[in-house]
VEXTORZA-908659 format. One record per residue: chain; x, y negated, z negated of N, C-alpha, C in turn. Coordinates in steps of 0.001 Angstrom, whole numbers. Each point is the difference from the previous one (the first is absolute). Layout:
residues N
<site marfi="A" n_c1="X" n_c2="Y" n_c3="Z" ca_c1="X" ca_c2="Y" ca_c3="Z" c_c1="X" c_c2="Y" c_c3="Z"/>
...
This chain:
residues 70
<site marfi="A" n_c1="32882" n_c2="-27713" n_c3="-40294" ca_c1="-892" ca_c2="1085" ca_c3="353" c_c1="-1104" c_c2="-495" c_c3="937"/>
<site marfi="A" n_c1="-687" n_c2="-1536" n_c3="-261" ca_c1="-638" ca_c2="-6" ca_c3="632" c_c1="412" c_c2="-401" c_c3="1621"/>
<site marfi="A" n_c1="1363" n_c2="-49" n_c3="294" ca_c1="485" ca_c2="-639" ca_c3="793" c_c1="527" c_c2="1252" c_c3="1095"/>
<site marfi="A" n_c1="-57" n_c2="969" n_c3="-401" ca_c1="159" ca_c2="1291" ca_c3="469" c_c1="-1445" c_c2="599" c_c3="90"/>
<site marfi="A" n_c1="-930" n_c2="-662" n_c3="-374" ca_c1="-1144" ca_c2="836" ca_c3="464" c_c1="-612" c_c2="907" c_c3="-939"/>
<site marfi="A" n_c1="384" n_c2="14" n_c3="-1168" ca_c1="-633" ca_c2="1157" ca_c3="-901" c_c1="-775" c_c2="-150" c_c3="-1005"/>
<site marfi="A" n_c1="-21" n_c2="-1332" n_c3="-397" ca_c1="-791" ca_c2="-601" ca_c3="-714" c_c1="-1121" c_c2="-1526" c_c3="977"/>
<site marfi="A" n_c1="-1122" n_c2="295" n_c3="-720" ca_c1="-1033" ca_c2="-1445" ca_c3="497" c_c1="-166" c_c2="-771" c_c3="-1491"/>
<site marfi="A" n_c1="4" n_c2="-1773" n_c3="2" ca_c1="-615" ca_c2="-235" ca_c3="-945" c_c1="-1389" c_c2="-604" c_c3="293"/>
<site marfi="A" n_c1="-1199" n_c2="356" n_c3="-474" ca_c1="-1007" ca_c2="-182" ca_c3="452" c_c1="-893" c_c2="-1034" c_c3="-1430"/>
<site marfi="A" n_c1="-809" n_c2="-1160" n_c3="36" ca_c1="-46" ca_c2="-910" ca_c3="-594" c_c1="-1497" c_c2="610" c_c3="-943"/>
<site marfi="A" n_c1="421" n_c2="-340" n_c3="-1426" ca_c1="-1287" ca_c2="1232" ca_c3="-699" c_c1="-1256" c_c2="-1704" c_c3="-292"/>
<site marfi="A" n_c1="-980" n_c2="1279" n_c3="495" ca_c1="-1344" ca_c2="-1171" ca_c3="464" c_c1="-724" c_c2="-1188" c_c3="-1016"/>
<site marfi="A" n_c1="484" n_c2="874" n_c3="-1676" ca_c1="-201" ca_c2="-561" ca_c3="-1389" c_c1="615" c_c2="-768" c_c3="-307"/>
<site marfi="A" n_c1="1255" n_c2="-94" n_c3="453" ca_c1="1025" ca_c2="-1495" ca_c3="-756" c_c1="956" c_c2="-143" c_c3="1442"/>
<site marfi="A" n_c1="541" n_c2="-1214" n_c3="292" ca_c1="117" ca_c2="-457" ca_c3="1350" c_c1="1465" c_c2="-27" c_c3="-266"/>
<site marfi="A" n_c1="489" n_c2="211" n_c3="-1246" ca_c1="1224" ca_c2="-303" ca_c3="-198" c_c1="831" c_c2="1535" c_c3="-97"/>
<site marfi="A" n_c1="-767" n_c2="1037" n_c3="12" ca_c1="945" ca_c2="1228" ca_c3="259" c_c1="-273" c_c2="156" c_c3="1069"/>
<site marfi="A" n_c1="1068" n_c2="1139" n_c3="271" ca_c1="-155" ca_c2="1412" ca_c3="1070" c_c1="-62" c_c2="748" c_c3="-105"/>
<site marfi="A" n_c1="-129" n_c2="920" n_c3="675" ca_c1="-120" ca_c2="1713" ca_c3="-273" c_c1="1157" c_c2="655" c_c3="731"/>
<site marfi="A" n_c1="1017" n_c2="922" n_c3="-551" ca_c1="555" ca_c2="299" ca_c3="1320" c_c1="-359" c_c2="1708" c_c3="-1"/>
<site marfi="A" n_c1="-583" n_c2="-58" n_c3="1276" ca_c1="20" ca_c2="1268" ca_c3="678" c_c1="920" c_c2="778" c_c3="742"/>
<site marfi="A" n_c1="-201" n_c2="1305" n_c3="-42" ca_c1="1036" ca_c2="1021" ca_c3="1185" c_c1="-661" c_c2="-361" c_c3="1228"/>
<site marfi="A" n_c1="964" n_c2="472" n_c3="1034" ca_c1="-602" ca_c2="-80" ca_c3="1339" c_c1="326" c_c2="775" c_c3="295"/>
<site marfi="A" n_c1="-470" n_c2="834" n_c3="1633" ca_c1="-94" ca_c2="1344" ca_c3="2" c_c1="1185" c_c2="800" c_c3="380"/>
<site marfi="A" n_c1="1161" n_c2="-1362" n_c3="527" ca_c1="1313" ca_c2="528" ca_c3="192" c_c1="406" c_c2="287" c_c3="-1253"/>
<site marfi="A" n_c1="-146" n_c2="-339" n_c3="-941" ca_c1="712" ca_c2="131" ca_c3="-1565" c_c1="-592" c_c2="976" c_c3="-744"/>
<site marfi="A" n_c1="-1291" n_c2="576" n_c3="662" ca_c1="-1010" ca_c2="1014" ca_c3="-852" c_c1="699" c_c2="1501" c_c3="1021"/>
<site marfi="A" n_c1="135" n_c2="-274" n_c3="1310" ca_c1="611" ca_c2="934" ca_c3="1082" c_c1="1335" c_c2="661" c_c3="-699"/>
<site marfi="A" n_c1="1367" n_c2="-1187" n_c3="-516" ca_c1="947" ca_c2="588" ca_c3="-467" c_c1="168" c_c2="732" c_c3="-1524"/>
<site marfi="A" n_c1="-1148" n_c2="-717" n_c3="-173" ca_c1="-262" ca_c2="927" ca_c3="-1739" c_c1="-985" c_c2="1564" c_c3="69"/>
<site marfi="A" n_c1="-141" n_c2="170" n_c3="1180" ca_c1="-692" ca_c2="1224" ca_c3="78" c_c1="845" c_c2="671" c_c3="780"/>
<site marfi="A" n_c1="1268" n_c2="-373" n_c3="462" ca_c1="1145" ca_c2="671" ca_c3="667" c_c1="695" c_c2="572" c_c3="-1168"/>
<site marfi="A" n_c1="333" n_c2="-1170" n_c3="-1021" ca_c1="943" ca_c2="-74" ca_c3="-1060" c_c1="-642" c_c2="1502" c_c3="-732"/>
<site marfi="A" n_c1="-1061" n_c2="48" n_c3="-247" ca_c1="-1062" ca_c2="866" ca_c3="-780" c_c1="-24" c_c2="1683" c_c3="452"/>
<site marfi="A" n_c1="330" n_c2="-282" n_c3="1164" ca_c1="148" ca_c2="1321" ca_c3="379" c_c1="1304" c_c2="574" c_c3="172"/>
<site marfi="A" n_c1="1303" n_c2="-935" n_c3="450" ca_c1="1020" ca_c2="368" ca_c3="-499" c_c1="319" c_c2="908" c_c3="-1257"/>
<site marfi="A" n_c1="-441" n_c2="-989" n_c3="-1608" ca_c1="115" ca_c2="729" ca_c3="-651" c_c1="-707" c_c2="887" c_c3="16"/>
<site marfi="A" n_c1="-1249" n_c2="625" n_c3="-14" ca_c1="-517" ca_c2="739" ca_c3="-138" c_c1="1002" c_c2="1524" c_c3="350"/>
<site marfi="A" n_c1="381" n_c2="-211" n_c3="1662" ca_c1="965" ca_c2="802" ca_c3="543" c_c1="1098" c_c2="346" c_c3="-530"/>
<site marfi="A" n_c1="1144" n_c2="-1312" n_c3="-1051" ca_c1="1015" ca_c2="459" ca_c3="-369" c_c1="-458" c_c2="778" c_c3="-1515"/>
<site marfi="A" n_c1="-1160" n_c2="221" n_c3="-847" ca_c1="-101" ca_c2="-298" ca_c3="-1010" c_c1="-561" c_c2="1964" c_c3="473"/>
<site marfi="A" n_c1="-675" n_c2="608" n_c3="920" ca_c1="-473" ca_c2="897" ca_c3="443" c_c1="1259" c_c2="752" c_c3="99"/>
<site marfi="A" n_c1="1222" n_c2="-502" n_c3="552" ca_c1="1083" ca_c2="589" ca_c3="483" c_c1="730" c_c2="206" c_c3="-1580"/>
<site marfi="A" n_c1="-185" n_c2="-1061" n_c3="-926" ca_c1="740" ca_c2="158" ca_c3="-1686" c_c1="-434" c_c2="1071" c_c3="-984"/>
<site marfi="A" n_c1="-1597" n_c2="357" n_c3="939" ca_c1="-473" ca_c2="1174" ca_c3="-1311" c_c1="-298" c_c2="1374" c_c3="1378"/>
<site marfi="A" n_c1="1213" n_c2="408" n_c3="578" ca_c1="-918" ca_c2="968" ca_c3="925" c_c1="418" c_c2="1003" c_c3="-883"/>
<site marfi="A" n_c1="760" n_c2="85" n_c3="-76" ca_c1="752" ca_c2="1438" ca_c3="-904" c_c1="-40" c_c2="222" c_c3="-1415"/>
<site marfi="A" n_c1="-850" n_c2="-910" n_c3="-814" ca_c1="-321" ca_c2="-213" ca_c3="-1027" c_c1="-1104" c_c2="1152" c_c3="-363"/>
<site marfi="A" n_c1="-284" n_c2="-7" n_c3="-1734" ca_c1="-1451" ca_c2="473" ca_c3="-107" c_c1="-378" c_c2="-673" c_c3="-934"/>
<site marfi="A" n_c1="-1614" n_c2="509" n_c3="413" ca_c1="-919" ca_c2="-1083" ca_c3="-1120" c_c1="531" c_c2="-186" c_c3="-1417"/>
<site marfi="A" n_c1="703" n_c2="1125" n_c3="-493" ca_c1="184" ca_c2="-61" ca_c3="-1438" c_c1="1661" c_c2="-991" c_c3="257"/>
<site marfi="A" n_c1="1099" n_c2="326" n_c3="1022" ca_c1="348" ca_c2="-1010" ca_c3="-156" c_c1="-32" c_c2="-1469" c_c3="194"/>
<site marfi="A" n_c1="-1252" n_c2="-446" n_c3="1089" ca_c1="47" ca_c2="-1169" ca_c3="16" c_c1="-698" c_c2="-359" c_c3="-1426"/>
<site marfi="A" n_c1="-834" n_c2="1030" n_c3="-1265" ca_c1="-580" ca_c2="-525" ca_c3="-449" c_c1="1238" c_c2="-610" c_c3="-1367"/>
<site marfi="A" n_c1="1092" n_c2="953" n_c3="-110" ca_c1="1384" ca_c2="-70" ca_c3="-617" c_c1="-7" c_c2="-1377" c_c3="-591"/>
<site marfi="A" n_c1="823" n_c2="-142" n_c3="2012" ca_c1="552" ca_c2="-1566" ca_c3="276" c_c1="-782" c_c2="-836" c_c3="-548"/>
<site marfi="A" n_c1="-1388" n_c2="-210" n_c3="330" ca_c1="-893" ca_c2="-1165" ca_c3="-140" c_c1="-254" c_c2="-329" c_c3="-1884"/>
<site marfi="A" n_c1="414" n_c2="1285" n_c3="-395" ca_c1="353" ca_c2="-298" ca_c3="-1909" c_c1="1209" c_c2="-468" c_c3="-539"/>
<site marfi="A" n_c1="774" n_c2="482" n_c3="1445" ca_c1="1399" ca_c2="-883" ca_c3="-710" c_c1="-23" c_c2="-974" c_c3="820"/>
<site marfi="A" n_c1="-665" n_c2="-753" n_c3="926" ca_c1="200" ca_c2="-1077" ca_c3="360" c_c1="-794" c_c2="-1091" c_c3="-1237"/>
<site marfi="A" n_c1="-1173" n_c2="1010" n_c3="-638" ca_c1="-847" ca_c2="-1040" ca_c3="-589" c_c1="976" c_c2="-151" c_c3="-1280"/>
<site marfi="A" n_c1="941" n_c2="673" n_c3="-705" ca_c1="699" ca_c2="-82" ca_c3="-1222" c_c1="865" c_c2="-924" c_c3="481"/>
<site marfi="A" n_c1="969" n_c2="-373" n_c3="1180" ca_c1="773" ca_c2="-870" ca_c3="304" c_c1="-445" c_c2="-1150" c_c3="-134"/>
<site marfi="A" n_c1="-1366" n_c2="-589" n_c3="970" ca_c1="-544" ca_c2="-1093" ca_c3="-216" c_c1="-210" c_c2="-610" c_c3="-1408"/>
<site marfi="A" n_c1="-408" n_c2="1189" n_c3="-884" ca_c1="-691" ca_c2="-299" ca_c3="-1704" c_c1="1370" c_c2="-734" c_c3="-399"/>
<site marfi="A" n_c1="1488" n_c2="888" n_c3="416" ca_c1="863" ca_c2="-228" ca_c3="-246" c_c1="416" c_c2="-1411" c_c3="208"/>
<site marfi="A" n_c1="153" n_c2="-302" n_c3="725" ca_c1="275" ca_c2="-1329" ca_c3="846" c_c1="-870" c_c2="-1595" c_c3="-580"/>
<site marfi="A" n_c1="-1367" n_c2="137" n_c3="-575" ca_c1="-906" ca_c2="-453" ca_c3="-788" c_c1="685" c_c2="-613" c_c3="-1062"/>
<site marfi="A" n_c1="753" n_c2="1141" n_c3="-616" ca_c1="366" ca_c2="72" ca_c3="-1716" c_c1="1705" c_c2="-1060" c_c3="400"/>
């Protein structure tokens, strides 16, 4: 990652023996691409929906998960 540019490791000022690794702004650029993608496909998953059914789904998604737990 850091060799592609998307990560920096930058040296933390308190102990000489870590690093820090930071985003850089090419890697902060494609995560705010990534971010709006979904946003778009996720806009396009509930257009025809209604509130009461997305509110449905989101109870049977939460019983699956509980499910999945056990």
């Amino acid at each position: 990652m850091e060799k592609n540019g998307l990560i920096e490791r930058k040296a933390v000022c308190t102990d000489a023996r870590l690093k820090k690794i930071v985003l850089t702004n090419k890697s902060l650029e494609i995560k705010n691409s990534i971010d709006e993608e979904v946003k778009k496909v996720e806009k396009n998953l509930k257009k025809d929906l209604t509130e009461e059914e997305l509110k449905e789904f989101r109870r049977v998604l939460q019983k699956m998960s509980k499910n999945l737990e056990n």
